[in-house]
N, C-alpha and C positions, 0 to 999 in steps of 0.2 A: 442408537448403537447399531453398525453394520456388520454382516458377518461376510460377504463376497466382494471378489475384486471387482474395482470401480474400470469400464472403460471408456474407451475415447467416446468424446461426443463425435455423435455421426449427425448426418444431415437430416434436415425436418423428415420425416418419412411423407410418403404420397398417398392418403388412406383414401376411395373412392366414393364418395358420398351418392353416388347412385346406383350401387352394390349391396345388398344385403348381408348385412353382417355376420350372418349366423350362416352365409355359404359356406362350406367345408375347406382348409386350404388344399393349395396343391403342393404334393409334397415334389412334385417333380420339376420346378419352376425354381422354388426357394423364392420366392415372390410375394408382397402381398395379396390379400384376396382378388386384387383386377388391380391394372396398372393404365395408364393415361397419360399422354403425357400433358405439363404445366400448362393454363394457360397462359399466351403470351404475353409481357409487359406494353400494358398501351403505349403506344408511340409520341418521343415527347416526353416521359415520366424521369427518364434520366437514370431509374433504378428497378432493377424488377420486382415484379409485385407474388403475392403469395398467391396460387388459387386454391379455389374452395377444397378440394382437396388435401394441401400443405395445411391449409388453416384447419382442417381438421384433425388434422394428421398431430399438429403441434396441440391443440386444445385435448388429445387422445392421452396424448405425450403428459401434459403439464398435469390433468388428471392421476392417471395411474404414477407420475411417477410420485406424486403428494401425498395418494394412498400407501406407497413404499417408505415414505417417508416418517407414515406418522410411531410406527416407534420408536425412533432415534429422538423424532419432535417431543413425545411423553415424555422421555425420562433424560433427554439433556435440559430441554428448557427448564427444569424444575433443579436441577443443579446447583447451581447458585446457590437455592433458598432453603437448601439442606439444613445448613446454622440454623437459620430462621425458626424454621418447623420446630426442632427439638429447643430452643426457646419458648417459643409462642406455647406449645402442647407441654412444656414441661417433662420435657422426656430424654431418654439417651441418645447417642451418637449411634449405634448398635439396631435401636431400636427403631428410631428415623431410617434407618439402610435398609429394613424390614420392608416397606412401603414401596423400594425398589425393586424387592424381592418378591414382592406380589404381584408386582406391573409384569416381572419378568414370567412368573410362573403363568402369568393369564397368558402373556405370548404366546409361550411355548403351547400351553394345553388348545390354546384357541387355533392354533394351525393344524392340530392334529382333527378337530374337529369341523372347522371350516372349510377344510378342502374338500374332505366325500362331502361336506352338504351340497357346495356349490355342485360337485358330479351330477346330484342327483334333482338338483333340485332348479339347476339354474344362478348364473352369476349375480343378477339385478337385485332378487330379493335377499341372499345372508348378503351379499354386499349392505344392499338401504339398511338391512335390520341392524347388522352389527355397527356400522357409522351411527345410526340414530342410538344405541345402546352407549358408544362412544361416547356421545355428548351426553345423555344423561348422568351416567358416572363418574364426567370428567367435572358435568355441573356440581353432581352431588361431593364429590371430593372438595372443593372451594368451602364447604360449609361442614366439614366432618368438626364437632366437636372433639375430638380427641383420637389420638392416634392409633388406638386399635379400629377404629370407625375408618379413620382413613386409607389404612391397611386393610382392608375389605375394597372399597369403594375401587383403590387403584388393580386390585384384582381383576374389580370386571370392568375396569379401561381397559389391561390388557386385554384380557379376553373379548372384548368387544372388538377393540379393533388389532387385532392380530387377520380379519376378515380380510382387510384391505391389503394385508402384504402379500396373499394366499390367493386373494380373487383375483389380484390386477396381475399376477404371474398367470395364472389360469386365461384371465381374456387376451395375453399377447400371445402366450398359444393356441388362444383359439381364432386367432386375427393372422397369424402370420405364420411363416414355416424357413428353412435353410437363413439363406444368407440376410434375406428382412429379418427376422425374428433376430438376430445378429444386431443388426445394426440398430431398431427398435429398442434392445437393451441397452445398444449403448447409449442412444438417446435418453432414455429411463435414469441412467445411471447419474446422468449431467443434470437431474434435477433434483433424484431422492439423496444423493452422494453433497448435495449443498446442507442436507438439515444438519449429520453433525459438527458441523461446523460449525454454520449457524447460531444453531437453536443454544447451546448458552451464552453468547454474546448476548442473544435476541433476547434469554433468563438475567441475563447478569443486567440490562438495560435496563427491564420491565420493573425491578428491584429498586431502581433512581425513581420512581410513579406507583407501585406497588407495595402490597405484602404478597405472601407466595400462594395466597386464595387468591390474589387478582391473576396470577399465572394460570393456576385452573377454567377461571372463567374465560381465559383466550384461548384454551385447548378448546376450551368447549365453546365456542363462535369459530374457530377453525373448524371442529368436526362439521358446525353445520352449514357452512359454506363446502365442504366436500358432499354431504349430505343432497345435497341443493344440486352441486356439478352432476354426481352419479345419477341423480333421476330426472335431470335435462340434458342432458347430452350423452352419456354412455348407454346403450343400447344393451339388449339381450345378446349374448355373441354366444350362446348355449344352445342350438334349436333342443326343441323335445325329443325327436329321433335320434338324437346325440348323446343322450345322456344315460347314466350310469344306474341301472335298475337293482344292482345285486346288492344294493346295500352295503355297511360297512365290515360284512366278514371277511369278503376279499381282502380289502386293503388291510386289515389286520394280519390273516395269512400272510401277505405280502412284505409285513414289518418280519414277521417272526424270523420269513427265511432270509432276512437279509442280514439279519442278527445271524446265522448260522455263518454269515462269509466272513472270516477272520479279516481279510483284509480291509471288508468294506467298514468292520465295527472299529478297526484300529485309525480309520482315516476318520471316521464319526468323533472317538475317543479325543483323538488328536485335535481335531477341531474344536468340540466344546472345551476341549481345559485349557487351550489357549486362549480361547473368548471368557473362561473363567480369570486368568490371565487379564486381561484387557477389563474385563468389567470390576475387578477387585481397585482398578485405577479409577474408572468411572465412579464407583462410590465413595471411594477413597478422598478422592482428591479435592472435593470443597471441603472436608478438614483439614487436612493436610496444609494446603494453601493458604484458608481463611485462619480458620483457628491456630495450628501450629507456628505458622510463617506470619500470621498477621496481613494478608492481601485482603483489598476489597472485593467482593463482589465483580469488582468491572475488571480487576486486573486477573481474578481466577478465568472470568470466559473471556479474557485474552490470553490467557495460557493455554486452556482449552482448543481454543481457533488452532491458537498456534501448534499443539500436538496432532488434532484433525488434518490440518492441513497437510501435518509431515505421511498422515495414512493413505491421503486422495494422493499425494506426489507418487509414494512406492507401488501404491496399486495400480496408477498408470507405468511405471518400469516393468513393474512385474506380468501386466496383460500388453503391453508393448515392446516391450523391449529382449525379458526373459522366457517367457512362454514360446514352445518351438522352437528356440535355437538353445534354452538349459534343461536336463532331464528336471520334471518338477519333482522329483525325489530328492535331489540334490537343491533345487533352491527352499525347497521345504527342510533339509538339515540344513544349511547355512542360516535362516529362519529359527531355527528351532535354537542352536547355538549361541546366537546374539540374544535371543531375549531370553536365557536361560547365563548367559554375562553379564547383561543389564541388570537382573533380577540380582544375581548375589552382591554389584555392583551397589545396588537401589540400598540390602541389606544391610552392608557394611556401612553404608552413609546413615542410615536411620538408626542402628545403633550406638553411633557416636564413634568407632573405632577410627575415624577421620577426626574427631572432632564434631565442633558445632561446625556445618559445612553450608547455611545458609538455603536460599530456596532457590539461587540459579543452580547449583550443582544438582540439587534433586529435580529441577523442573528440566536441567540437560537429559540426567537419567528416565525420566519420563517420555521427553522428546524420543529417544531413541526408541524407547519401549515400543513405541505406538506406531514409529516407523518401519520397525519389523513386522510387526504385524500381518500386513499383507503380503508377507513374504512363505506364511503358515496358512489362515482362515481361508482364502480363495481354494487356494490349490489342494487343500485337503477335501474341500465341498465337491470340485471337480474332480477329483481322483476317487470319491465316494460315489459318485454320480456314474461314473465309468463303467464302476464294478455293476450295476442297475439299469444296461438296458430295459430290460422286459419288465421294472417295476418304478421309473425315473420318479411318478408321483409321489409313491410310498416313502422311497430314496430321498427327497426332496427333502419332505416333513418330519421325517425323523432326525437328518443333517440339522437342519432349521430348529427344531424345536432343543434338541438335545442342550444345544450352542444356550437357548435361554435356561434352559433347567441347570446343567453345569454354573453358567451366570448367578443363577436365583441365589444356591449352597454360597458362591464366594461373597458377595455382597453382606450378609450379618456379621462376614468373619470377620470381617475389615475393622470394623468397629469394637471387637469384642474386649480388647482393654481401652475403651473410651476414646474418644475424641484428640487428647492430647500426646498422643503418639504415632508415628506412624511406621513402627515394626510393623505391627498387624499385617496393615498391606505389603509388604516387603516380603512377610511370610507367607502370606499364599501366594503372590505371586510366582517366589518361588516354587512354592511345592507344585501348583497347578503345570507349571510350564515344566517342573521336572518328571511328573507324570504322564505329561504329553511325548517326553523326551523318550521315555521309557513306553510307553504303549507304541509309538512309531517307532521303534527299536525290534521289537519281540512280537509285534502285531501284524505291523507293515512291512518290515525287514527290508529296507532300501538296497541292501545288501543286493538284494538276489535280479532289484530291478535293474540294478547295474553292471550287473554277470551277463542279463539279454543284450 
């Protein structure tokens, strides 16, 4: 599950393999740390070739962007086998949404914690520690007797690896500056922007050869194939003279005042109850699909694919197309509008006031849900981020983390009159996105940014 707008893929970047990584950038270049140019294609070859540079550049790339990817990878791929679980462990629908709910609350706490360590401590080690913690957890989840067990164990998946989403932002900053660091992300974005998509087809497949302990034990042979990359090939990009001595009272300081700036808390606000929003559908919807509708497994993460994909389309309009030529206050109410019509839309069909309306009409309504999306999450993180020059990191984590704590509260709600209905989710949905609607109303007042 993502919370920023996806951009364009840009070209391999050119990283210098006879540079030292942990040189300072220049911020007056917007450059990476040393530039080179390609070597040339041997003569004869008919196509050019990569130099060792590109090739590092992309093995930089494919890295960080896998560490960005692994929580969407946690908790889509195990989608699918939501039924499964609350079978297998004899338990609720409600209760099984719990397990999502703790994967989501390690995220959020693990970002607030892994980013001053990395300050102070260096990228290489809570990076190794938290991936290797990752695999332990995601092993030990495959074998939780029962589901309060398992609800512990996916706690500290999140929290293990919430490292990687936290560290590998930290070492593009600390590798790049202006218009690189630009293009780097959007390189990042073409790779971590595949998982969800992906990752429940890749769940709903593993299901045809598995049960849903066999899905854990691939999280955890994926962590340690990341585990393995980070400590051969990713470098210290932190020197010791760079690092951050004060501990973590500043960066608390730091939280406190930013909580004082009405506006930056309204674009925070805004953002987690729309991804509250968005994740009420994430849990929701292998009941929804499977149980209520009767779909298999393969046709829910083909629904899934297919709502993914409508978020990677609008993120690329929305970072290409609307960004700089519409005030993002305005494509953020038109945003906020659609999926606050979707939602009562979603409402009326799950109550039956349509009738029986089938599962193209709710999986239309979905479609769209998912498609607006990006039209809210991005542009409220950047309009957060604005109001934080002087504290971006602090700014960052609090945006980041909040987005999974709001998450965590809608996920058990989903569930809470059981598995064969699906008001529940229609009901937060709405409420989440109608207090979204109301905090950017009274918080952010678009009002006044369209009087400048």
């Amino acid at each position: 599950m993502n919370q920023s707008g996806h951009q364009p893929a840009a070209a391999v970047p050119d990283i210098p393999l006879d540079t030292p990584l942990d040189a300072p950038p220049d911020p007056t270049v917007g450059t990476p740390l040393a530039t080179a140019s390609p070597r040339p294609a041997p003569a004869g070859t008919g196509a050019p070739q990569l130099s060792r540079r590109q090739r590092a550049g992309l093995l930089l790339t494919l890295i960080l962007g896998s560490l960005s990817a692994l929580p969407p990878l946690s908790l889509d791929t195990y989608l699918p086998a939501l039924p499964e679980v609350g079978d297998a462990l004899g338990t609720s629908a409600s209760t099984v949404q719990l397990t999502l709910t703790a994967c989501l609350l390690g995220l959020g706490l693990g970002q607030l914690v892994a980013g001053p360590m990395s300050d102070q401590l260096g990228r290489r080690w809570p990076l190794l520690c938290g991936m290797s913690g990752y695999v332990v957890a995601s092993a030990a989840c495959a074998f939780a007797p029962n589901v309060e067990t398992l609800t512990v164990f996916r706690f500290i998946q999140g929290l293990a690896g919430s490292a990687g989403i936290v560290i590998a932002r930290a070492v593009v900053r600390d590798l790049f500056s202006g218009v690189a660091m630009a293009r780097f992300f959007s390189s990042l974005m073409l790779v971590s922007g595949l998982a969800p998509i992906l990752a429940p087809v890749f769940g709903g497949q593993l299901m045809r050869f598995t049960d849903w302990r066999g899905i854990f034990v691939i999280l955890a042979a994926i962590g340690v194939v990341l585990v393995v990359a980070v400590a051969r090939w990713l470098p210290e990009t932190l020197p010791r003279e760079r690092r951050d001595s004060g501990g973590v009272r500043p960066a608390l300081r730091s939280m406190g005042g930013l909580f004082r700036d009405r506006v930056f808390t309204g674009h925070l606000l805004v953002g987690g109850l729309t991804f509250a929003t968005l994740f009420a559908y994430v849990s929701a919807s292998p009941f929804v699909v499977q149980e209520i509708y009767g779909a298999s497994p393969q046709t829910f993460s083909m629904l899934f694919m297919a709502n993914s994909i409508s978020m990677v389309v609008m993120s690329q309009v929305n970072g290409k197309i609307l960004v700089g030529r519409v005030p993002t206050h305005r494509v953020m109410t038109v945003g906020l509008v659609l999926i606050v019509a979707d939602s009562v839309a979603l409402l009326l069909m799950t109550t039956g006031v349509f009738g029986d309306v089938g599962l193209f009409p709710i999986s239309a309504g979905l479609f769209v849900l998912m498609g607006s999306m990006p039209l809210v999450l991005p542009n409220a993180n950047s309009e957060g981020l604005e109001r934080a020059p002087h504290a971006a990191g602090a700014a960052s984590a609090l945006l980041g983390a909040s987005s999974f704590f709001v998450g965590a509260v809608a996920s058990p709600l989903v569930g809470i009159a059981g598995e064969h209905t699906a008001v529940p989710m229609a009901v937060v949905q709405l409420s989440a996105v109608s207090l979204a609607a109301l905090c950017f109303a009274v918080l952010v007042r678009p009002w006044r940014a369209a009087a400048r």
